[in-house]
C-alpha positions as CSV (number, residue, x, y, z in Angstrom):
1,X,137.3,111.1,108.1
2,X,136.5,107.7,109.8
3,X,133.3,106.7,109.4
4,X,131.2,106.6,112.0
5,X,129.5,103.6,113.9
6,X,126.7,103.7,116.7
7,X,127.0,100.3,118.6
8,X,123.4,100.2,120.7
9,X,124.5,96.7,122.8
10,X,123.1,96.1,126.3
11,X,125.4,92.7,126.8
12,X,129.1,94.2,127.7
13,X,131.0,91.4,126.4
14,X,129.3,91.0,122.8
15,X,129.6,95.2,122.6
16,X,133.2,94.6,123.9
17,X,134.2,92.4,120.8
18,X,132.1,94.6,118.3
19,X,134.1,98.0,119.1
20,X,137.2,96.3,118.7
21,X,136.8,94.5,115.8
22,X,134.9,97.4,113.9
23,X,137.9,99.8,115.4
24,X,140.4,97.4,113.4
25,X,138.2,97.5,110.3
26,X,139.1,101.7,110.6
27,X,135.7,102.8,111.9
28,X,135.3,105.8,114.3
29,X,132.8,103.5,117.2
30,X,131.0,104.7,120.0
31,X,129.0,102.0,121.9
32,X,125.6,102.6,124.3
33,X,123.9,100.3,126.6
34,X,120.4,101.4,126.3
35,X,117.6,102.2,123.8
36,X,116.4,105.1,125.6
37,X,119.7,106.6,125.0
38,X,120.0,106.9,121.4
39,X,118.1,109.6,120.3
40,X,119.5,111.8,122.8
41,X,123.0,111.1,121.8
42,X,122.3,111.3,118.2
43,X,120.8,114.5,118.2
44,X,124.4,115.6,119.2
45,X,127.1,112.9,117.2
46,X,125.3,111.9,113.8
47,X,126.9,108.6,112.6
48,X,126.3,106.7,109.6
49,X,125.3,103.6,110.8
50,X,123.6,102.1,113.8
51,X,124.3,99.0,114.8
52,X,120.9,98.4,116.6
53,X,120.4,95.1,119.1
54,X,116.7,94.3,119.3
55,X,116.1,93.7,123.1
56,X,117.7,96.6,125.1
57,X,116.5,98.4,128.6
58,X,114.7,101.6,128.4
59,X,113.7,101.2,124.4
60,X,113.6,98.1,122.5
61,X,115.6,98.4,119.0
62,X,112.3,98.0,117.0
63,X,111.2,101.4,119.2
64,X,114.5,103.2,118.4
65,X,114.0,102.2,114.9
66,X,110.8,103.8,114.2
67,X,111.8,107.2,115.9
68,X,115.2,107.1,114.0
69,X,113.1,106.6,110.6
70,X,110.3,109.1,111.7
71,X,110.9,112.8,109.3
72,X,112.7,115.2,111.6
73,X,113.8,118.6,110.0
74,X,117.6,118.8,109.6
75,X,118.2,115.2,110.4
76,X,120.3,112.7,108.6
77,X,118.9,109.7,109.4
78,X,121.9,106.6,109.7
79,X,121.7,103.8,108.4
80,X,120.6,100.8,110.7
81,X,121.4,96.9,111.1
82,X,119.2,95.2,113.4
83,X,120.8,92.4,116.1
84,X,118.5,89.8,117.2
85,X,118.2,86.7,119.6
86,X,115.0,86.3,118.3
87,X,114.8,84.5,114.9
88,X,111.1,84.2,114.2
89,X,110.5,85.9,110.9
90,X,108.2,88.0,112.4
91,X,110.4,90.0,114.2
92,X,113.0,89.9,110.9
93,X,110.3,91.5,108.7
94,X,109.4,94.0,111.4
95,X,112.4,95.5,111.5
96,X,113.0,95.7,107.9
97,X,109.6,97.4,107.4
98,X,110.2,99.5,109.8
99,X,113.2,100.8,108.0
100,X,116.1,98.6,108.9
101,X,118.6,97.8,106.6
102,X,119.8,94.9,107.3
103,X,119.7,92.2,110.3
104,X,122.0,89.9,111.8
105,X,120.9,87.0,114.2
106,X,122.9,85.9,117.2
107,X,125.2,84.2,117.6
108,X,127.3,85.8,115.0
109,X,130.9,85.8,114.1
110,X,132.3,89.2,114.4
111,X,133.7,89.6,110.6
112,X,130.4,88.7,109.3
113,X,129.3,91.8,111.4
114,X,132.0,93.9,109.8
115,X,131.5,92.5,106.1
116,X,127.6,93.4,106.6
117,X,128.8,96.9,107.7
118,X,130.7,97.3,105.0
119,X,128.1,96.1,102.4
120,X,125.8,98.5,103.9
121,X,127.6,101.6,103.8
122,X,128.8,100.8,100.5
123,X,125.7,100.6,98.7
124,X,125.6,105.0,99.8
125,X,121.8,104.5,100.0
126,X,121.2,106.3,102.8
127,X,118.7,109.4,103.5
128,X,120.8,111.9,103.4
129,X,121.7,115.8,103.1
130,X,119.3,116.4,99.7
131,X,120.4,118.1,96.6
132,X,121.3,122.0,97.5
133,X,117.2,123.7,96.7
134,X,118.8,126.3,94.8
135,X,120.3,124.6,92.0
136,X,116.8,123.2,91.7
137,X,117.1,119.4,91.1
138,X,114.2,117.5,92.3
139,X,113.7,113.9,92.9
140,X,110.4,111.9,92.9
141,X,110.8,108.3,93.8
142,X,107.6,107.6,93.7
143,X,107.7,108.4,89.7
144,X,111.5,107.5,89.2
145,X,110.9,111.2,88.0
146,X,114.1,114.2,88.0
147,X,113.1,117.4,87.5
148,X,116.1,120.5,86.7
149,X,114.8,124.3,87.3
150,X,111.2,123.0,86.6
151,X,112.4,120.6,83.3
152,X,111.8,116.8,83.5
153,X,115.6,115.2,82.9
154,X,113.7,112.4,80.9
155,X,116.5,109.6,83.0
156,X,115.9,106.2,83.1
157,X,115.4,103.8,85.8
158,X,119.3,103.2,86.0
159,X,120.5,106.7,85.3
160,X,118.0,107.8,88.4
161,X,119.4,105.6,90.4
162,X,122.6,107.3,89.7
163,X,122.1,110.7,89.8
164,X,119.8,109.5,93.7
165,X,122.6,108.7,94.6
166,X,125.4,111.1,93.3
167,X,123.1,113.8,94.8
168,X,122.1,112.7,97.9
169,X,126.2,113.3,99.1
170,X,127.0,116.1,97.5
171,X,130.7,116.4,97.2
172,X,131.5,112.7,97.8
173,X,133.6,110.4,95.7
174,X,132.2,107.3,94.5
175,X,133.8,104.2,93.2
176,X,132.5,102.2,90.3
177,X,131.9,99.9,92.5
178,X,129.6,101.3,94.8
179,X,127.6,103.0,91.6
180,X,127.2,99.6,90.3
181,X,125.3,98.3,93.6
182,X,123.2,101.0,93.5
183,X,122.0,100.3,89.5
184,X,122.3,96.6,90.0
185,X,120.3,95.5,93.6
186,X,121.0,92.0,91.9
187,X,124.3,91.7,92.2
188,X,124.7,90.7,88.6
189,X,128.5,91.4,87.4
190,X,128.7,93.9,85.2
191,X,131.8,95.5,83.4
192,X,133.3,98.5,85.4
193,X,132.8,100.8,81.7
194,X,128.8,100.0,82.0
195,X,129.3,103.0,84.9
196,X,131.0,105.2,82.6
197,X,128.6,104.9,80.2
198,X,125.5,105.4,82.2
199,X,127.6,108.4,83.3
200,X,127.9,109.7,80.1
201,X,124.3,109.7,79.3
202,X,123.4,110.9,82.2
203,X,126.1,114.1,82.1
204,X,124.7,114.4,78.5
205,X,121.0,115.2,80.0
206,X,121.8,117.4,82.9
207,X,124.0,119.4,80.3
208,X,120.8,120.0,78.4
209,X,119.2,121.8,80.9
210,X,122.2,122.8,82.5
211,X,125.3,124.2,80.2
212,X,128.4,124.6,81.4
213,X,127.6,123.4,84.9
214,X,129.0,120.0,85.0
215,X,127.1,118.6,87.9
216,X,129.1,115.4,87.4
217,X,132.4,115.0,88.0
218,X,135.2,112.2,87.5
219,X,138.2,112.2,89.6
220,X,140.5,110.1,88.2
221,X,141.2,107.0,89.6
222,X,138.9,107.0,92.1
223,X,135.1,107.8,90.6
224,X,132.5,110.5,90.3
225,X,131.2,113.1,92.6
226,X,128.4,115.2,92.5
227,X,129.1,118.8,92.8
228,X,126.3,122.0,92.8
């Protein structure tokens, strides 16, 4: 399946251009006109990204932001790129503390738009469904702490990152590539086998308190998937 792309774009022409060349780029796109709007239509068509303009009628995009990052029970909140006019930094950190993702200032050239969508989609950092409660993984970001049915996986920074990640989608193949942007926020280049071995160590732990389970799994050529 597609992919899907909220387009929140009060200027017709501008959304006109960004449908079309996110369509081309294979993205399922839907496109609204005002901030008041969003919520509403979410709560009915989950994307995975919103593509969020700043000034809008009804809501501005800081607004939507907030209430699209706010804890709401059963919600998988999207990802979100801010658009702005308005380049004081101000309004840049704003958005990201608020939750944002990314931003893009106007003007903008339309494939920047799509490589920025593509960047953040890839990184598969988004809140999303958590872990399935009854095979009793637990994550505590605020330790970098995994817990098993009640037993501390002992994971390292990296490994944590992975298994975040891997568990967040459960079911969901991901490249090498993608795993490496998730350990490495620093875009150092790493070799594609520095994946496998994290992998390895990190299959090695959940076995411990797992056997037999295999909560990790490769499919060949293509990556790993998480599986309860």
């Amino acid at each position: 399946m597609a992919e899907r792309i909220l387009i929140v774009e009060d200027e017709t022409k501008i959304a006109g251009v960004l449908v079309d060349y996110l369509a081309q780029a294979g993205y399922a796109v839907h496109h609204l006109a005002r901030g008041d709007a969003v919520e509403p239509w979410l709560a009915e068509h989950p994307v995975d990204l919103v593509l969020l303009d700043l000034m809008l009628p009804g809501k501005d995009g800081l607004e939507v932001c907030k209430a699209l990052r706010a804890p709401a029970p059963g919600r998988v909140a999207p990802a979100i790129i801010m658009v702005t006019a308005r380049v004081d930094e101000i309004d840049r950190l704003l958005g990201l503390e608020l939750g944002a993702d990314d931003y893009i200032c106007k003007p903008f050239s339309p494939r920047e738009v799509v490589a920025r969508v593509k960047a953040v989609l890839r990184r598969g950092q988004r809140p999303a469904a958590p872990a399935a409660p009854d095979q009793g993984l637990h994550l505590d970001d605020a330790g970098w702490r995994a817990t098993l049915d009640g037993h501390d996986l002992g994971l390292t920074a990296v490994e944590y990152q992975l298994l975040k990640v891997l568990s967040a989608r459960p079911g969901r193949i991901f490249s090498r590539e993608q795993l490496m942007d998730a350990m490495y926020r620093d875009e150092r280049v790493v070799a594609d086998r520095t994946v496998d071995s994290h992998i390895k160590k990190l299959r090695r732990k959940l076995d411990e308190r797992a056997p037999g389970r295999e909560l990790i799994r490769s499919v060949y050529g293509l990556g790993y998937k998480y599986e309860p």
